[in-house]
C-alpha positions as CSV (number, residue, x, y, z in Angstrom):
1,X,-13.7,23.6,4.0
2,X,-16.2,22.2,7.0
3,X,-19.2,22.7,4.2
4,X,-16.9,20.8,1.3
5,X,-15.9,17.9,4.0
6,X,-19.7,17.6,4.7
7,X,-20.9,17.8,1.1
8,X,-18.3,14.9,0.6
9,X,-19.3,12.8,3.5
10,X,-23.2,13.2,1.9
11,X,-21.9,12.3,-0.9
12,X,-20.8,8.9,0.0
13,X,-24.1,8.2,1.9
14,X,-26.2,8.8,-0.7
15,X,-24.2,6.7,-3.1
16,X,-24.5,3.4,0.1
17,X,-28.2,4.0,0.6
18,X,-29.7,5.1,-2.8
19,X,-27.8,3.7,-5.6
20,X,-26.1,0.9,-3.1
21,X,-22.9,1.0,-4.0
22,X,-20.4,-1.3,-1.8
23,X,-19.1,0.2,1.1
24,X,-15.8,-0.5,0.3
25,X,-16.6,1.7,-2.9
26,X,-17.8,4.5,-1.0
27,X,-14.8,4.0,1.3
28,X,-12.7,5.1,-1.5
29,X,-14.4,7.4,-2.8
30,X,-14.1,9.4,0.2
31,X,-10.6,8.1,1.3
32,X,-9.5,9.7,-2.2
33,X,-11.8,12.9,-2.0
34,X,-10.8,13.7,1.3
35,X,-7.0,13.9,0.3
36,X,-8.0,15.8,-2.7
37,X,-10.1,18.5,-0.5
38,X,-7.1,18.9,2.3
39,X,-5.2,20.3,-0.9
40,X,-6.8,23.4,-0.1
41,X,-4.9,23.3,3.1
42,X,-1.5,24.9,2.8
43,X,-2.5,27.6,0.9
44,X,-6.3,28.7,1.8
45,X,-5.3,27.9,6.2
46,X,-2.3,29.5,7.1
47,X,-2.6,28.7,10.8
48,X,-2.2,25.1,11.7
49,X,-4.7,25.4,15.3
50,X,-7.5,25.8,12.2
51,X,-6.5,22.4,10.8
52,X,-6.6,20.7,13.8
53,X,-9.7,21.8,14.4
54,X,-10.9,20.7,11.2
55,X,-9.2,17.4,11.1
56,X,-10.0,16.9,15.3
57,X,-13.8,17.6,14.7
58,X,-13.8,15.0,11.9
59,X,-11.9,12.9,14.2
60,X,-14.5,13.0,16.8
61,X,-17.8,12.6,13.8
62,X,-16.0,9.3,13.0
63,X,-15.2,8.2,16.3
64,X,-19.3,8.7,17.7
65,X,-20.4,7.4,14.1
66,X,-18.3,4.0,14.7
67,X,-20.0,2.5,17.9
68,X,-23.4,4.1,16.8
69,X,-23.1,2.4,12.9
70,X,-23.8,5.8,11.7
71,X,-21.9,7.0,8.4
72,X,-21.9,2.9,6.7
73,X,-20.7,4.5,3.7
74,X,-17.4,4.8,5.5
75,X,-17.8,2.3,8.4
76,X,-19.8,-0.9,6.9
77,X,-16.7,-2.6,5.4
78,X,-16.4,-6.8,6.4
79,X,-12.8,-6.3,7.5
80,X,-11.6,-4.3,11.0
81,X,-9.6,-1.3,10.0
82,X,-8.7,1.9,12.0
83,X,-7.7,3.7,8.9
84,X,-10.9,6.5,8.7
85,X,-10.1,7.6,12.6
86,X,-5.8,7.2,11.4
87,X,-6.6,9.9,8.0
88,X,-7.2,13.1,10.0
89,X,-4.5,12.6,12.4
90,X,-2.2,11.8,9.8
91,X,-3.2,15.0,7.8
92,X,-2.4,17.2,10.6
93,X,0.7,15.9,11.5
94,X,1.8,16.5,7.6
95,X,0.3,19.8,7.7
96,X,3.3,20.2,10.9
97,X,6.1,19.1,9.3
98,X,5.1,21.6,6.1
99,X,4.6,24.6,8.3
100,X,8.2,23.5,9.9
101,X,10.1,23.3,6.9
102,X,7.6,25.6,4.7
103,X,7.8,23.8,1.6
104,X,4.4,22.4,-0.2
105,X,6.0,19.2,-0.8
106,X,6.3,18.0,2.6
107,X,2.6,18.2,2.6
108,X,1.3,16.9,-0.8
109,X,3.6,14.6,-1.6
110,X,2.6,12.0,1.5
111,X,-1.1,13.1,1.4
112,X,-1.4,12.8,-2.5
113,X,0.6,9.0,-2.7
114,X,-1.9,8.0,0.5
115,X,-5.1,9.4,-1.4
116,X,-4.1,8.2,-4.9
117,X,-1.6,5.5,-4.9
118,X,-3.1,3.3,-2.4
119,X,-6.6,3.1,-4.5
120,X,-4.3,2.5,-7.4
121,X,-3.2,-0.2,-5.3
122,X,-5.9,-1.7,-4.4
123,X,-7.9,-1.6,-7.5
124,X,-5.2,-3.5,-9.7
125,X,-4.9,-6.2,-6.8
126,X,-8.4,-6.9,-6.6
127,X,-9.1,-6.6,-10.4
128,X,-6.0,-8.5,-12.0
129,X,-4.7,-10.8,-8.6
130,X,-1.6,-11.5,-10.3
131,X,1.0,-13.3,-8.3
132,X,-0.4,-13.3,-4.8
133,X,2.0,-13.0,-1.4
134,X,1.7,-13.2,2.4
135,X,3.3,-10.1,4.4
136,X,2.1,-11.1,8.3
137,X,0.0,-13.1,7.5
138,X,-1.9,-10.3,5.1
139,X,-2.4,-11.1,2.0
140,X,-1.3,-8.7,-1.2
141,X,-0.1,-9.0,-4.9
142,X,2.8,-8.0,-6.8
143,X,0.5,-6.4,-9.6
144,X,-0.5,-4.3,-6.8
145,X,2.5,-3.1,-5.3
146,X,3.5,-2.5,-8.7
147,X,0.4,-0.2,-9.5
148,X,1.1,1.3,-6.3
149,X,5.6,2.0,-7.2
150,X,4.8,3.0,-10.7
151,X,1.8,5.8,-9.5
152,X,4.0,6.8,-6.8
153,X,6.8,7.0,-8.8
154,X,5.2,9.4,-11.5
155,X,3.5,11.2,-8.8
156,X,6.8,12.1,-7.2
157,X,8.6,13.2,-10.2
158,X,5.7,15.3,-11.2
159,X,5.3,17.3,-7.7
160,X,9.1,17.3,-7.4
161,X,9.6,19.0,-10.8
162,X,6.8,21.5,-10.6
163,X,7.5,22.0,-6.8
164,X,11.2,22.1,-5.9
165,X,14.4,23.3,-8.1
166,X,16.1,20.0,-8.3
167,X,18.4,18.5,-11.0
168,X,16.8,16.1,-13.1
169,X,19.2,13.3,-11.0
170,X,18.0,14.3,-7.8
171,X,14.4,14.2,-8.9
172,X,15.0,10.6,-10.3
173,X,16.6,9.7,-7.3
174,X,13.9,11.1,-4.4
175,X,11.1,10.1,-6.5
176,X,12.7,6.1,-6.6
177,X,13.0,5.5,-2.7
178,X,9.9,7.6,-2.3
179,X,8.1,5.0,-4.2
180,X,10.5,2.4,-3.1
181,X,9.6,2.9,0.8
182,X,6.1,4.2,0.3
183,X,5.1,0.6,-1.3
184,X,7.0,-1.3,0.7
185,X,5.4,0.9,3.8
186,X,2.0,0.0,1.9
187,X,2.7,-3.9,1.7
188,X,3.4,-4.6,5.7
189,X,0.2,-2.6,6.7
190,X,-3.0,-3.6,7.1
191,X,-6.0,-2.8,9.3
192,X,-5.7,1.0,7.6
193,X,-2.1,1.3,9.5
194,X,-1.2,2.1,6.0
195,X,-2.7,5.7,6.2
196,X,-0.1,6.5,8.6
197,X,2.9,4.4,7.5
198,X,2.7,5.5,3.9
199,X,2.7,9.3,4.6
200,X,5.9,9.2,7.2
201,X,7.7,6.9,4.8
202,X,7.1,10.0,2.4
203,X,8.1,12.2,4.8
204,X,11.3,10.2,5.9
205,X,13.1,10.0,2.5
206,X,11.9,13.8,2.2
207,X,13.5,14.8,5.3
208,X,16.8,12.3,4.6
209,X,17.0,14.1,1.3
210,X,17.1,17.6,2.8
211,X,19.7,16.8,5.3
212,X,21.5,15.5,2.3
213,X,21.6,18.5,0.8
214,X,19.7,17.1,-2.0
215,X,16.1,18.4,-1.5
């Protein structure tokens, strides 16, 4: 997993200083990568002081890389953001709640919205800008947040169904205030606070849902 992480991060530096593609490309690239890669998680680790020393050495590489301007491909975007040193944290802390309540979906539900919706997100804002608003003084677009409800939204009716024995109701139901909070959760955050607030809005309709008695 170290070895893929690795081949990942080369991956992303080669891209910035051969075929210069934007960092905020690259950026991406990884952000989505990485949450594909920490799939492997639940069911290749089954002790949790592995992942965080996977996800605390990664913390560390992108905490020296940041003052050193090592790693651009992740580092040289023209806007402050703590999101890369927020990811890994974030990751462990939904691999916890998983090995509490030992279902899969506590895991890749929050990690799978934050690596896929949120480039869905942010690829329909910048590309079709349509109706522009101001949350704290941060600037996002409906045609966004939509991208981001509607991906959610199929992304949590798909895991639900293939991952939990739910009613077709209940899915429906999870699956709308999981996208509902998630994208709200994505539209107040900015400098990358959205890596963590998306997950734990995941992770709070999950966990309102069990103690319902409906998850």
């Amino acid at each position: 997993m170290a070895a893929a992480f690795g081949a990942l991060f080369a991956v992303g530096e080669i891209l910035y200083h051969v075929f210069k593609v934007n960092a905020s490309v690259t950026r991406k690239i990884i952000h989505t990568g990485t949450g594909l890669l920490t799939m492997a998680f639940p069911p290749l680790i089954g002790n949790h002081w592995l992942v965080l020393a996977l996800c605390g050495s990664f913390l560390l590489i992108l905490l020296v890389s940041f003052p050193l301007n090592l790693l651009p491909s992740i580092n040289a975007v023209d806007r402050k953001t703590h999101g890369s040193f927020i990811y890994p944290v974030v990751v462990y802390l939904c691999f916890m709640v998983y090995d509490y309540f030992d279902a899969y979906i506590y895991y890749y539900l929050p990690i799978l919205i934050l690596a896929i919706c949120d480039p869905i997100a942010e690829l329909i804002g910048k590309n079709y800008p349509w109706k522009p608003y101001v949350f704290f003084n941060h600037q996002k677009t409906i045609s966004g947040s939509l991208g981001f409800f509607g991906s959610a939204w199929l992304l949590s009716s798909m895991l639900l169904f293939s991952l939990e024995e739910l009613s077709f109701f209940h899915v429906a139901t999870i699956s709308f205030f999981v996208s509902l909070l998630s994208t709200f959760a994505e539209a107040i955050s900015h400098k990358g606070y959205d890596n963590l607030t998306i997950p734990l809005s995941v992770q709070f309709i999950l966990v309102v849902a069990h103690t319902l008695n409906l998850h």
